[in-house]
C-alpha positions as CSV (number, residue, x, y, z in Angstrom):
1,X,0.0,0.0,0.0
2,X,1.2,3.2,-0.9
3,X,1.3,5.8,1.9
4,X,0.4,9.1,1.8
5,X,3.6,12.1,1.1
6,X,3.0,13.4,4.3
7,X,3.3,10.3,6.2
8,X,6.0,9.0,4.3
9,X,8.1,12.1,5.2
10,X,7.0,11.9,8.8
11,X,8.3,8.4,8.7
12,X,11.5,8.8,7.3
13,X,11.9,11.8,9.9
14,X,11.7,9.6,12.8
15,X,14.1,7.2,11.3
16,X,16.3,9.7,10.6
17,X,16.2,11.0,14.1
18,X,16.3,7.6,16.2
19,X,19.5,6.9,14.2
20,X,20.8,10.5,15.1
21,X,20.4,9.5,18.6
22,X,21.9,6.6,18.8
23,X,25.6,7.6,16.6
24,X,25.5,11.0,19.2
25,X,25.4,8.0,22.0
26,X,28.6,6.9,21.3
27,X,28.0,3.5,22.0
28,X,25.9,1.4,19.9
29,X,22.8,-0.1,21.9
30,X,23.7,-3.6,21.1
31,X,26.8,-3.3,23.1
32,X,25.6,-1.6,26.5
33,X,24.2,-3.3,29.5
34,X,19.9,-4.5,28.9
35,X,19.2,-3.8,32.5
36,X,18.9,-0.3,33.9
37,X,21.4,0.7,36.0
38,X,20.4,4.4,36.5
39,X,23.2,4.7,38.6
40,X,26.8,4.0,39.6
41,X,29.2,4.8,42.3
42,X,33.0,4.3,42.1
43,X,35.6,3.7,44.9
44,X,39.2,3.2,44.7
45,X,42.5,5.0,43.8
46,X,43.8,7.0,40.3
47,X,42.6,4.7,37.7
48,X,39.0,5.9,38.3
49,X,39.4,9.3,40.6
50,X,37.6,12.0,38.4
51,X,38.5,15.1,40.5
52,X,38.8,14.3,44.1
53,X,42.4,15.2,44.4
54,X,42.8,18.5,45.6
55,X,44.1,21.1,42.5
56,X,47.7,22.6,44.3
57,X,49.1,23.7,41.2
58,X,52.6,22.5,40.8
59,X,52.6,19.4,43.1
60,X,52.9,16.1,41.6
61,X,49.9,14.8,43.4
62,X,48.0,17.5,41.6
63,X,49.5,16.7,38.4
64,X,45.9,15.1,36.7
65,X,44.2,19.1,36.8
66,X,47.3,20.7,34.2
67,X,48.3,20.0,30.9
68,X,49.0,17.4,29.2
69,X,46.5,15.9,31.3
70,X,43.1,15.9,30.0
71,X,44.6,17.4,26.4
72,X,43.1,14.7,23.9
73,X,40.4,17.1,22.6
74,X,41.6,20.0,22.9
75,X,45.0,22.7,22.5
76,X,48.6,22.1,23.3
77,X,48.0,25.0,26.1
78,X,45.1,23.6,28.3
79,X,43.6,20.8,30.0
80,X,40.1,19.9,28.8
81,X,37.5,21.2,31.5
82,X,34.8,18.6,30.7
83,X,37.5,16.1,31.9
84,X,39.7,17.7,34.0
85,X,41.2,15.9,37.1
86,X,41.6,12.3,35.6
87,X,45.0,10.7,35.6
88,X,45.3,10.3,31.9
89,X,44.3,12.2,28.6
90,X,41.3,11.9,28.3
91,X,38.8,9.0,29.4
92,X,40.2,6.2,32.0
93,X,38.4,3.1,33.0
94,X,35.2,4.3,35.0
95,X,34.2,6.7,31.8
96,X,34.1,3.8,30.1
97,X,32.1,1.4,31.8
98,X,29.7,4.5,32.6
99,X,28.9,4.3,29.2
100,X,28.4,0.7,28.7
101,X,25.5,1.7,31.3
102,X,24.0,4.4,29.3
103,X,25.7,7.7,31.2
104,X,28.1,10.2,29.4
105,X,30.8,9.6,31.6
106,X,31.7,8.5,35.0
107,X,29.3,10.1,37.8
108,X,30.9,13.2,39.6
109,X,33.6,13.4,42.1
110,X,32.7,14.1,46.2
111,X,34.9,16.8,46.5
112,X,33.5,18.6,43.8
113,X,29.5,18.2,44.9
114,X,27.7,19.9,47.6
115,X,26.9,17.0,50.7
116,X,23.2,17.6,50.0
117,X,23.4,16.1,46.6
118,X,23.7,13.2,44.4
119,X,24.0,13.4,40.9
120,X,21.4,10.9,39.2
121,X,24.1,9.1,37.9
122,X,25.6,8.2,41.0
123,X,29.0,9.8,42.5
124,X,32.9,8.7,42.6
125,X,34.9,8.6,45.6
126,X,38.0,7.4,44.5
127,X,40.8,9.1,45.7
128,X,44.1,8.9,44.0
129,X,46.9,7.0,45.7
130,X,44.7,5.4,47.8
131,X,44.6,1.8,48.9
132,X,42.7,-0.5,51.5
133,X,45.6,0.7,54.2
134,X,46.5,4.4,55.5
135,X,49.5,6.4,54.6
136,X,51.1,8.1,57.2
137,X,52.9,11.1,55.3
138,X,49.4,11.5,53.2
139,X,45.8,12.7,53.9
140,X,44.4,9.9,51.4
141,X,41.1,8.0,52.4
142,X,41.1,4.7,52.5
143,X,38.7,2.5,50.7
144,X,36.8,1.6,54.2
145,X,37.0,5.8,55.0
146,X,35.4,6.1,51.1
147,X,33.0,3.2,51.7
148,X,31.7,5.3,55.3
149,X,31.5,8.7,53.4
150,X,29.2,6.7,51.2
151,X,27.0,5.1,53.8
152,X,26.4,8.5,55.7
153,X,25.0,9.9,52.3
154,X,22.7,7.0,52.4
155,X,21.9,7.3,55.9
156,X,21.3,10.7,55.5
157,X,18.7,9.8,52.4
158,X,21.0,11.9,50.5
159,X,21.5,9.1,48.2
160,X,17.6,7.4,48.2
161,X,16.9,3.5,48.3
162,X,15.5,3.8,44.7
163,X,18.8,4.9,43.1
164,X,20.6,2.4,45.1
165,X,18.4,-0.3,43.4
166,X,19.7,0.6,40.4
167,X,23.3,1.0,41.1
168,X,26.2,-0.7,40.0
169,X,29.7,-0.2,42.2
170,X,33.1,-0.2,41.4
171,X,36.2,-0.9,43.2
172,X,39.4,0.0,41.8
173,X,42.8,-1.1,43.7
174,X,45.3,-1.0,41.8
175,X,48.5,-1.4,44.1
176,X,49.2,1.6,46.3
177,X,49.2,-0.4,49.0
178,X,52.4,-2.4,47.6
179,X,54.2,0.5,47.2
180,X,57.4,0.2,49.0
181,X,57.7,4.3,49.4
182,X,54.2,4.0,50.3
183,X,55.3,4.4,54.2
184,X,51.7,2.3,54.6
185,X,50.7,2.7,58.3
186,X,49.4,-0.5,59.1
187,X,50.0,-4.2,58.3
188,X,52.8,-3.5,55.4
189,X,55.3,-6.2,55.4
190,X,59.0,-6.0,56.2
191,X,60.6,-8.9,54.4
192,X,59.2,-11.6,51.5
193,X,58.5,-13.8,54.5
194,X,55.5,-11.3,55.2
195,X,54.1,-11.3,52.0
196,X,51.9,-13.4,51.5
197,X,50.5,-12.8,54.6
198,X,50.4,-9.0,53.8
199,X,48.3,-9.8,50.0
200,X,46.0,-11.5,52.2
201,X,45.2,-8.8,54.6
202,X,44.8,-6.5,51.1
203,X,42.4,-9.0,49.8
204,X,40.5,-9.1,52.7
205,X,39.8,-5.5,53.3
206,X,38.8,-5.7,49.5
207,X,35.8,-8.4,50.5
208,X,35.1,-6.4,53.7
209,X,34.5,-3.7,51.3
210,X,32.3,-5.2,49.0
211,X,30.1,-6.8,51.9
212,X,29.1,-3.3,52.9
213,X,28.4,-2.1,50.0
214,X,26.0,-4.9,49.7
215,X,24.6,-4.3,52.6
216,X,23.4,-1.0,52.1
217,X,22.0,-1.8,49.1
218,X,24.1,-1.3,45.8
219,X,22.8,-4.1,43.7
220,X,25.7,-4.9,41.7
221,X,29.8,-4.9,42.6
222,X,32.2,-4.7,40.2
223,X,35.9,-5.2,41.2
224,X,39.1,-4.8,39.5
225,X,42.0,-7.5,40.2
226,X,45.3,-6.4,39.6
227,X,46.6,-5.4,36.8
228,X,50.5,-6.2,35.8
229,X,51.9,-4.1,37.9
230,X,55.2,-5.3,36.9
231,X,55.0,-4.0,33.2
232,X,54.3,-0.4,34.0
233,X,56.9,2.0,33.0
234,X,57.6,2.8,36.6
235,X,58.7,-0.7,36.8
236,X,60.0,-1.3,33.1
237,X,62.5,2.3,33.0
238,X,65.0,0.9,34.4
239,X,66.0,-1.8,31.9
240,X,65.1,0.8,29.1
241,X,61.2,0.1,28.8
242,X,62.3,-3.3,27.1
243,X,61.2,-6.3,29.6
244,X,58.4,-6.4,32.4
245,X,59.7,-7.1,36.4
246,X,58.9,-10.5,37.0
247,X,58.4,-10.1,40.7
248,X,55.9,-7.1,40.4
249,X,54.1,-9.5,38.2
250,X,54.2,-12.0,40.6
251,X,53.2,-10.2,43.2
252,X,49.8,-9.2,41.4
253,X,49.5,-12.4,40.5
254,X,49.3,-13.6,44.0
255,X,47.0,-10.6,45.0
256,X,44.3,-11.3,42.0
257,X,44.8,-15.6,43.8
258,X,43.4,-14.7,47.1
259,X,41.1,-12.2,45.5
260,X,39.4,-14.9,43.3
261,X,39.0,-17.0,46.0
262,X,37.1,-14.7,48.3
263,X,34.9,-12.9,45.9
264,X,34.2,-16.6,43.7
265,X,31.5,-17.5,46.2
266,X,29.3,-14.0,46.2
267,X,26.9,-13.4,44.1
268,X,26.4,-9.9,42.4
269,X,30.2,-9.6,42.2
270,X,32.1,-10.0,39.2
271,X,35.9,-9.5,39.2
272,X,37.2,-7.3,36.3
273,X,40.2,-9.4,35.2
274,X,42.7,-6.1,34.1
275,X,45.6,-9.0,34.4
276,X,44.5,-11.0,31.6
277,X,43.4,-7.4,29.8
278,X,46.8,-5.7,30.1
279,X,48.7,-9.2,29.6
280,X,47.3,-9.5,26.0
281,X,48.0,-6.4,25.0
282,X,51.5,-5.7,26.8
283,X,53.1,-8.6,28.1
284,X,51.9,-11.4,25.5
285,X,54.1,-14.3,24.0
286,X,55.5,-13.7,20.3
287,X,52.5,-14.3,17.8
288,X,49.8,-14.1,20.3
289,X,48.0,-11.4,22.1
290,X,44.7,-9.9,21.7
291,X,43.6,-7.9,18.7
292,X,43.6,-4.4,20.4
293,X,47.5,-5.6,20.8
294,X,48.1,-4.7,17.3
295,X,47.3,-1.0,17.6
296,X,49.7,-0.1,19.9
297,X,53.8,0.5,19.1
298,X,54.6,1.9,22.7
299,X,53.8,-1.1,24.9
300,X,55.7,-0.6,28.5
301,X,56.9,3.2,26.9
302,X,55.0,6.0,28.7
303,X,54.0,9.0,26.4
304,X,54.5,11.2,28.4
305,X,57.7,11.2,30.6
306,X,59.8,13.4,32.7
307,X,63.1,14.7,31.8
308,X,64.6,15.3,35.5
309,X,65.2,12.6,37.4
310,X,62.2,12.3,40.2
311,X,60.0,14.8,38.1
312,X,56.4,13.8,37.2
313,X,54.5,14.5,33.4
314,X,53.3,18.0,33.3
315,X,56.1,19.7,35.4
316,X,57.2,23.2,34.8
317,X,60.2,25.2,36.0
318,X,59.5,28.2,38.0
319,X,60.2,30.1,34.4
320,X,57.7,27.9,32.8
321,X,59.9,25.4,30.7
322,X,58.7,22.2,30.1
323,X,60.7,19.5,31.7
324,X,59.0,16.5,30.4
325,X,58.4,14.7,26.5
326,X,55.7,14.1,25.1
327,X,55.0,11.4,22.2
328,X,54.1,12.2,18.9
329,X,50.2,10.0,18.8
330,X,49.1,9.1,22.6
331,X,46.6,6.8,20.3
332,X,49.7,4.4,19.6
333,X,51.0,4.0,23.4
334,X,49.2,2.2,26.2
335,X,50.5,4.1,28.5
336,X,50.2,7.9,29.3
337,X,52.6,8.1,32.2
338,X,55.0,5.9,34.6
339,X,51.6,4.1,36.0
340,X,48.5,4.9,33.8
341,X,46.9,4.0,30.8
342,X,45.9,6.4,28.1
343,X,42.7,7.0,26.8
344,X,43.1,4.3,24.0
345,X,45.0,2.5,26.3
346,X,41.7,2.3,28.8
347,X,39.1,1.8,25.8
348,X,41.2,-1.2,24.4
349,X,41.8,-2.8,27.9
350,X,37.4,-2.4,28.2
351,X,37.0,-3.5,24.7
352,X,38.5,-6.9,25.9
353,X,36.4,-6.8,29.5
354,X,33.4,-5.8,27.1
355,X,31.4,-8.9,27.0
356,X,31.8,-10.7,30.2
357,X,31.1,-7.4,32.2
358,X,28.0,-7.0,30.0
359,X,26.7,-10.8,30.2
360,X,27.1,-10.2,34.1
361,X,24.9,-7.1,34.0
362,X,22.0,-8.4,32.2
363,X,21.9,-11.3,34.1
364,X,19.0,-11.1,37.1
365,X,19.9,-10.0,40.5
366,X,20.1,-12.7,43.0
367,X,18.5,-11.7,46.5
């Protein structure tokens, strides 16, 4: 049957426009979560702190808030605003998974929202260079002191029962706590003969972690293992970004063992495997890896790197030299400085964590 002009062209309109909306999304509908999580809160250290560090201009800590941080989209003079605070150039892990759940990017920091408030989307209160233990020398909350701050806000109805029934957490501990400058305050071990011991204690504040957050009511926990801590560049610079440390490597590996262990038995956890992520694009034997692999030259080579000794990416002298390189494409190298990933390092590593995290979303919540 032939249909009318008018209809026709009202018809092709709305096809026109539902496409519209779906290529301004981003990310193709096929490929985000079914369910509706509304909401999601994030907890953790630098690979998912969106602004929570304080912005003292000119201290290392405070490096994330100044250029080249931030600078994917925009001059060689300024850090993006929309994006500011992140430890990378542009998106890092959280932005990414936010959008696998519908949102534009991860939900807003603490520090930068009012008490009385909570963004629909949720909130981050990842702190970078946090762990599960305290620092003595720093004023860094813990995961449990992050974990508190959240249940207050629920306590307080700030953040209602209905959001928290769509919510998905995330915990991200990514190896602060093995730090051996760290100066960690309790429980850090003083010989190998303490280690294992000491990745136990981590693991275990992890799963203490998640039980609370269960408790109050977050529906869904995601958790990060640990990622090859060994084939950072903080790790790989000294034999000339050639060869990953074997013992960092260990070391994570142990960490993501007890971690599998206690979280295996919980259900409405799923543990993000970044090991097996960063392995197969980094780390992987000769002829194998994963396809994202393939897209990077600089594997275990920071793009952006310090040219004093004990300097950070982004310093300036007090005359307002430069005193750090930067590569030519931050799109060809995984990492963006001596310990994170860049922004195509991130969407390559969530590419590969794509379909299980997905698959784990969809499927129904278990009282």
């Amino acid at each position: 049957m032939k249909l009318p002009p008018a209809v026709a062209c009202l018809l092709l309109l709305v096809v026109v426009f539902a496409a519209a909306r779906v290529e301004a999304r981003g990310t193709p509908s096929s490929k985000r979560s079914k369910n509706q999580w509304s909401s999601m809160f994030v907890f953790g250290d630098d690979f998912v702190d969106n602004g929570n560090v304080p912005n003292n201009i000119g201290e290392k800590t405070s490096r994330q808030w100044s250029y080249p941080y931030g600078s994917y989209l925009n001059t060689h003079y300024a850090t993006s605003p929309v994006l500011a605070g992140r430890f990378s150039n542009y998106r890092m892990q959280s932005d990414f998974i936010a959008r696998m759940l519908g949102l534009n990017e991860a939900p807003p920091a603490y520090e930068l929202t009012s008490d009385q408030s909570s963004d629909s989307s949720g909130m981050t209160f990842a702190f970078g260079g946090a762990g599960v233990f305290k620092v003595k020398t720093k004023k860094v909350p813990t995961l449990a002191a992050q974990v508190q701050t959240f249940k207050r806000l629920v306590n307080d109805g700030v953040i209602s029962t209905h959001q928290l029934h769509h919510s998905v957490a995330l915990i991200a501990i990514s190896g602060n706590d093995y730090m051996s400058d760290s100066d960690i305050e309790t429980g850090f071990y003083t010989s190998f003969d303490d280690l294992d011991t000491y990745i136990g204690n981590v693991a275990t504040e992890i799963l203490d972690n998640v039980a609370q957050l269960q408790m109050l009511g977050v529906r869904k926990v995601l958790v990060n293992n640990l990622h090859p801590i060994g084939c950072t560049p903080l790790h790989t610079s000294s034999n000339n970004y050639t060869t990953c440390d074997l013992l960092g490597n260990y070391g994570a590996s142990v960490h993501n063992k007890y971690l599998k262990q206690m979280l295996d038995e919980r259900d409405n956890v799923h543990i993000l495997d970044l090991y097996s992520a960063f392995t197969d694009i980094v780390n992987h034997a000769p002829g194998g890896g994963s396809d994202q692999s393939k897209d990077f030259d600089g594997k275990l080579t920071p793009c952006c790197e310090s040219t004093d000794e004990g300097g950070f990416c982004g310093e300036r002298s007090h005359s307002g030299k430069r005193l750090y390189d930067l590569c030519e494409n931050p799109d060809k190298t995984f990492y963006w400085d001596q310990t994170h990933p860049t922004h195509a390092g991130w969407e390559a590593v969530m590419k590969a964590l794509q379909q299980p995290l997905t698959e784990f979303l969809d499927e129904d919540y278990i009282a």
